[in-house]
Each structure stands twice: as structure tokens, then as C-alpha cells.
C-alpha positions in Angstrom: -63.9 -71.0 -72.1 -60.5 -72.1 -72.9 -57.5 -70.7 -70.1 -55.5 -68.0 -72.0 -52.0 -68.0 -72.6 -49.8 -66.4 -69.5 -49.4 -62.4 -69.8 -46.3 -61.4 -69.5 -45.3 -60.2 -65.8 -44.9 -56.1 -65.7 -41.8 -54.8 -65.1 -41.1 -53.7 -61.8 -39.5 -50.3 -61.9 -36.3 -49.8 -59.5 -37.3 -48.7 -56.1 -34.2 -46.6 -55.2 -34.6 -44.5 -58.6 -38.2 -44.1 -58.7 -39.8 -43.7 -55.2 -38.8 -40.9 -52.9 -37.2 -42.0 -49.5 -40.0 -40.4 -47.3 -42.5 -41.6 -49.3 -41.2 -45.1 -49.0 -41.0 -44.7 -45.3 -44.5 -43.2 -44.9 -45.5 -46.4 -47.3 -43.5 -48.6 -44.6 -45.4 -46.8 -41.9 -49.0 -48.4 -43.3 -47.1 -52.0 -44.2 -48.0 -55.2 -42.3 -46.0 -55.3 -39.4 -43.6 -58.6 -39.3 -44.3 -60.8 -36.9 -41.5 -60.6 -34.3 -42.3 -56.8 -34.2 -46.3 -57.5 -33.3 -44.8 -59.9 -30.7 -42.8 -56.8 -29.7 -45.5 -54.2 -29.6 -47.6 -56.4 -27.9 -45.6 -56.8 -24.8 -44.8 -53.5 -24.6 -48.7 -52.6 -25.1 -49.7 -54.7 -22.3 -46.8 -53.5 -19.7 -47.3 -49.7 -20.5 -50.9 -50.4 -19.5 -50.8 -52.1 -16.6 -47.6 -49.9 -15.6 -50.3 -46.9 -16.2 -53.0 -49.1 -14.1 -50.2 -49.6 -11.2 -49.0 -46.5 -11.1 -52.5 -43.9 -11.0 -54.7 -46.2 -8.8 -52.4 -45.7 -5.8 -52.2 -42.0 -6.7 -56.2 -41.9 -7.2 -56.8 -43.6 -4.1 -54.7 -41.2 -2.3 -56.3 -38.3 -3.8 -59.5 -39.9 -3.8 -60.2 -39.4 -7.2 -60.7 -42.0 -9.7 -60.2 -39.6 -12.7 -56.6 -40.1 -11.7 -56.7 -43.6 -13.1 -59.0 -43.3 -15.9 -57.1 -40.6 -16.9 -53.5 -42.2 -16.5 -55.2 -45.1 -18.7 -56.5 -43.3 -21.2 -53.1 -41.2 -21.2 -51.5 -44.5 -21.7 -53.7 -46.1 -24.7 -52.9 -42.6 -26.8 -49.0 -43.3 -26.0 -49.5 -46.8 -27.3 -51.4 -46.2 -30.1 -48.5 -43.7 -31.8 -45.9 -45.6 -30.1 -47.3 -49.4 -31.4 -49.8 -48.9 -34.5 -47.8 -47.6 -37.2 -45.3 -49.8 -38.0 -42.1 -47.7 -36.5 -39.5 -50.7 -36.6 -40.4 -52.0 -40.2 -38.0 -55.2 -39.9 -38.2 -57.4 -42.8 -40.5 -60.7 -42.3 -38.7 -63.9 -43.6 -41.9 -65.8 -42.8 -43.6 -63.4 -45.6 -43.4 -65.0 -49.1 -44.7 -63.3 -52.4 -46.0 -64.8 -55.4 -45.0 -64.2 -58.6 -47.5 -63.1 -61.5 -47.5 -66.3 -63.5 -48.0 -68.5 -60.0 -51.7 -66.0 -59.3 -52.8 -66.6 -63.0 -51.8 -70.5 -62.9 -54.4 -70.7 -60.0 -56.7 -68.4 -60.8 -57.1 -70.7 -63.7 -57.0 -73.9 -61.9 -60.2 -72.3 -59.7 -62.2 -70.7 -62.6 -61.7 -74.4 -64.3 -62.8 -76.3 -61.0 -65.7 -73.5 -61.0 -66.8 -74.7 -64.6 -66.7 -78.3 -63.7 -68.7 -78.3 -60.6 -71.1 -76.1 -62.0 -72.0 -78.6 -65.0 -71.5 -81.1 -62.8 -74.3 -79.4 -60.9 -76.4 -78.7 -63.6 -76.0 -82.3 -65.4 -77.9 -83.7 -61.7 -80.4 -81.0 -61.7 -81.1 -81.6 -65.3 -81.1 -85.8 -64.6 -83.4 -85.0 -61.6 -86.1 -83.1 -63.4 -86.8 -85.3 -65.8 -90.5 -87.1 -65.5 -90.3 -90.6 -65.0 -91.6 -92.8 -68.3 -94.3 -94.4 -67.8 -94.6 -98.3 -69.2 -97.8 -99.4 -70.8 
């Protein structure tokens, strides 16, 4: 199987004329998060929940009622979860690098060639192996 010529890359249509802004925003909603805002979300995560935690178990205790805590942390996780899992802030990530077309077909074609190789490689040993051994008279 000889590697094909490189298809032409598809044009990419312009954002701003195409794509309403909602819909771009809802699309940013469900986009990776970049990894200063993850660092962000995380921190704030973590103290919402313990603030939660050091805030109702004084109140349960004093009430006698640990339902007071659970439900303060419980309370807390729901907040965090709208506030923290969709991807509110949607700053850019200069650590984020995309490839071009032509680079993903260059090395898909470098692995389906290193595929081919290794597998006749592989099957020229099993065939070597697999042979009787000739017997002198």
C-alpha cells in the first residue's frame, strides 16, 4: 500500500460570520478548560468545601444534628459544580497547540508504514521459525 498524496486542508469557514454568539459561548461552556483556570477552580473547590465543613459542624454540633453538616456539604458540592464544571472563565490556553491537517496525515502515515513493517517483519520470523529442519543423510 503506497502513502497517498496529501488532501487538500478544508476551508475553515469564518467564525464571526457563520456561528451564532450564544452558540459559540454554549460551545465554550463544554471546551477544555485552560490550565490556569483548572488551577483556579480548584482552589476555589477545595476552600468552598472546607469553608462549608467549618462553618455547619459547629452549627450541627450546637443543634445536635449532623444533617446540618451533611447538608451544608452537600449544599456546597451543588454550588461548586455550577460554579466550577462548565468552563465559565474560557481564557485562552497558550500551552494548547493545534495541528494542522497535513502534520495528522504526515504521521498517520509514518504509523500505518511502521505498522506494515513490523508486521512483515513479524511474519518473515514466524514464517523462518516454522520451517522443519532438513535432515542430512
Amino acid at each position: 500500500m503506497e502513502p497517498a498524496d496529501t488532501p487538500a486542508a478544508q476551508p475553515a469557514a469564518p467564525a464571526p460570520q457563520r456561528v451564532h454568539p450564544v452558540a459559540r459561548w454554549v460551545a465554550g461552556l463544554l471546551s477544555p478548560m485552560s490550565l490556569r483556570d483548572q488551577e483556579y477552580c480548584t482552589d476555589m473547590f477545595q476552600r468552598l468545601l472546607w469553608g462549608s465543613l467549618l462553618v455547619s459542624f459547629p452549627v450541627a454540633y450546637w443543634l445536635g444534628n449532623i444533617l446540618v453538616t451533611v447538608g451544608g456539604v452537600c449544599g456546597a458540592t451543588v454550588l461548586c459544580l455550577v460554579l466550577f464544571v462548565p468552563n465559565w472563565y474560557q481564557h485562552p490556553d497558550p500551552a494548547m497547540k493545534y495541528a494542522d491537517d497535513t502534520e495528522v496525515y504526515h504521521y498517520y502515515q509514518q504509523y500505518e508504514a511502521a505498522k506494515k513493517a513490523a508486521r512483515e517483519r513479524a511474519a518473515s520470523l514466524a514464517t523462518s521459525e516454522q520451517k522443519p529442519p532438513e535432515k542430512t543423510a
